[in-house]
N, C-alpha and C positions, 0 to 999 in steps of 0.2 A: 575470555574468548581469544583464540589465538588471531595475529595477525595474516592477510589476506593471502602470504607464501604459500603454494600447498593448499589450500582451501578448496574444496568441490562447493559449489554454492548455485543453487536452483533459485534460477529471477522470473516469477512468475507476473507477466506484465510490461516485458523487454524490447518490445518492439518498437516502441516511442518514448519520449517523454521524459521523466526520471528514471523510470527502468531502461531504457536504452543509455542514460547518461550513466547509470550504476556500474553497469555492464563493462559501460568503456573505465572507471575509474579503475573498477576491482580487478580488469582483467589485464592493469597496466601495474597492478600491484602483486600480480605473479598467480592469480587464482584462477581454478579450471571452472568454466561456468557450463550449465545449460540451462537456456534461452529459451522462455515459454510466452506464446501470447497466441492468439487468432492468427496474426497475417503471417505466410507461410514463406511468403516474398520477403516481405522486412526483416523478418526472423534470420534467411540466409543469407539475405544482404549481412546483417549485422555480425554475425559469426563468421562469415568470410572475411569481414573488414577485420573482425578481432583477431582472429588465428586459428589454426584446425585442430585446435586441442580443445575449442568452445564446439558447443553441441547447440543446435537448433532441434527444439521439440515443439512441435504447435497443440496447443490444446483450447477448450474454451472451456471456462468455468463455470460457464450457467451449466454445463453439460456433465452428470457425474461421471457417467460412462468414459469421456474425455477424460477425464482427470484417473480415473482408475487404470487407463492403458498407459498414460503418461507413467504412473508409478511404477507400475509393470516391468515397462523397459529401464527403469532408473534405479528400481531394488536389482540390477542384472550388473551393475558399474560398481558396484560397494556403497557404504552410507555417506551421505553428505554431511556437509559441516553445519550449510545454513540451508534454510529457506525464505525467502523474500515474497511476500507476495503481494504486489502491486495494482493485480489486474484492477478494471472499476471502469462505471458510465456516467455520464457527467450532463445532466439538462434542467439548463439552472432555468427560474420562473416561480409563480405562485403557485400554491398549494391547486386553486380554484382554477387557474388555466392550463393544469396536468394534462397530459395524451395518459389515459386508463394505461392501454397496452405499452407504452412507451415504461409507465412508472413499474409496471410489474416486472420489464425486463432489465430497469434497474435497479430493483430489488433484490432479481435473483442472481445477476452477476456481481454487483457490492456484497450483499450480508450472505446469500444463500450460498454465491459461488465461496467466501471464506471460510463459511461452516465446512462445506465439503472439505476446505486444504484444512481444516481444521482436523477433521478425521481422518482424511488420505495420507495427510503429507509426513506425519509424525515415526511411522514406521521408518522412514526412508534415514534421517536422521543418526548419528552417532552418538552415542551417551552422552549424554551433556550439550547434544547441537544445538542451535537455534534457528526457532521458526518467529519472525514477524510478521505479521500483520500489518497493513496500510490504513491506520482511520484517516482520519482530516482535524483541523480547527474546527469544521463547519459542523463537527459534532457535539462539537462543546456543549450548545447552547442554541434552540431553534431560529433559527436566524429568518430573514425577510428572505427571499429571491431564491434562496440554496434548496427547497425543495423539490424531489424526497431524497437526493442523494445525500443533503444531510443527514436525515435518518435514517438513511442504512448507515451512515457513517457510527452515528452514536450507537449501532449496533454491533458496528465491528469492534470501536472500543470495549463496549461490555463485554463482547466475547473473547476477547484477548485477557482482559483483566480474568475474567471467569478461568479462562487456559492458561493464566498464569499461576495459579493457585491449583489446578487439579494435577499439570504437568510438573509440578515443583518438583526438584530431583532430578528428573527425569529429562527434559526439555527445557530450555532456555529462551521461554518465553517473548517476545519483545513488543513494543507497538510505536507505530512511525505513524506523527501528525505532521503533516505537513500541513503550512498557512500559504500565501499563495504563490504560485511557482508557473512563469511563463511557459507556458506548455498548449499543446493544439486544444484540450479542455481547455484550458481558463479564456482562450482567445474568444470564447461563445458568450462569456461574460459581459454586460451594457454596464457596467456599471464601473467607479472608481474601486482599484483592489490597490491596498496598505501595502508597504514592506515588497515588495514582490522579488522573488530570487529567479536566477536561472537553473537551470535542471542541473547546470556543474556543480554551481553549489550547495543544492539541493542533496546531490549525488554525496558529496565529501564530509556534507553535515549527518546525514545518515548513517554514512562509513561510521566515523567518530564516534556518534552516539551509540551505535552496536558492538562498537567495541569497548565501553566504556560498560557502567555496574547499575547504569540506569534499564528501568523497567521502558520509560514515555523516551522517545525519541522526538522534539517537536523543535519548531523554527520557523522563519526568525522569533526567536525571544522575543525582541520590541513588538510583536504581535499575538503571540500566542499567550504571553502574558497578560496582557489585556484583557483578551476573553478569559481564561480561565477565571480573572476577578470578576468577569462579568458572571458568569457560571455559580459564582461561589457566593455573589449578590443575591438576598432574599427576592422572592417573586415581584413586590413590589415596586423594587428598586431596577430591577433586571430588564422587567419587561418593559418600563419607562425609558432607559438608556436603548432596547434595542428596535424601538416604534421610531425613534429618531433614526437611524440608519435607514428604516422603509420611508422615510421624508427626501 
């Protein structure tokens, strides 16, 4: 994968967070971005801050119709190099003290809305481009408090893995876990969070990792590590080490 010079690169999820901190790195690294997320205001804030060769496009990804006029206007520019997709809703809590409507609309913006750019966004793409995906850590392995957005998380994983394998050839698959990363989601969190990055260096480790011949793009290491043995732990063992964490 070429370096960010020259790059057209679609950041779906741009408006805050690590997608706004991606935004600023890639577009200091010489790459034409457009800039996709709900807020229509932060979107132009941020592309004005960047420079007017960056494009602000708002879309919502629960929404497919959203996503298909986004393409629309984006198959009209030539094909992109990457796509990044970041969007996702975040309400941490127990399984048993869910909002119904709350959990369905983060269902459908986590796993439903990345089906969609799973389907949408591939056309747009250059032979050999690449599209990733956002899971989490919090997908590894079901965790105490991270419900359901862990589970859509582990859904987005599979579906990346699955899209890596059917797009071989064609698409340059990726998948970005991020562990935990100061950002206005994690801020809703009561709890103690391990390792925790800031969205710059969240931003720079991702760069790297996508450019580099790795499928998982994950970090910090000193935590993703972890879970992943926790993951790879027989049930017995597993669900014993992560009943202490709900203590």
């Amino acid at each position: 994968m070429r370096e960010a010079t020259g790059e057209t690169i679609w950041i779906i999820g741009a408006s805050d967070g690590i997608g706004a901190a991606l935004a600023q790195e890639w577009a200091g690294r010489g790459a034409r971005l457009i800039l996709s997320a709900r807020s229509e205001d932060r979107l132009a804030a941020l592309a004005a801050r960047l420079g007017p060769q960056h494009i602000a496009l708002p879309l919502d990804v629960s929404d497919r119709q959203s996503i298909e006029a986004a393409a629309a206007k984006l198959a009209t520019i030539g094909p992109l190099d990457r796509i990044v997709h970041l969007a996702a809703l975040y309400d941490p809590g127990k399984v048993t003290d869910a909002n119904p409507d709350r959990a369905a609309k983060i269902i459908t913006v986590n796993l439903t809305g990345s089906f969609h750019i799973a389907q949408i966004a591939p056309p747009l793409l250059r032979s050999g481009g690449q599209l990733a995906l956002c899971g989490s850590v919090a997908g590894y392995i079901g965790l105490p408090q991270g419900q359901i957005y862990s589970a859509t998380k582990a859904g987005v994983i599979n579906l990346a893995e699955t899209l890596r394998i059917e797009l071989e050839g064609c698409v340059d698959v990726r998948l970005i876990c991020p562990g935990f990363v100061d950002t206005r989601m994690t801020k809703t969190n009561d709890f103690d969070m391990p390792a925790m990055v800031t969205p710059e260096a969240a931003a720079r480790a991702i760069i790297k990792g996508l450019n580099s011949h790795r499928f998982e793009v994950h970090f910090p290491r000193r935590l993703t590590y972890a879970l992943k043995l926790l993951r790879a732990l027989p049930y017995w063992a597993a669900l014993q080490l992560t009943r202490r964490l709900l203590r």
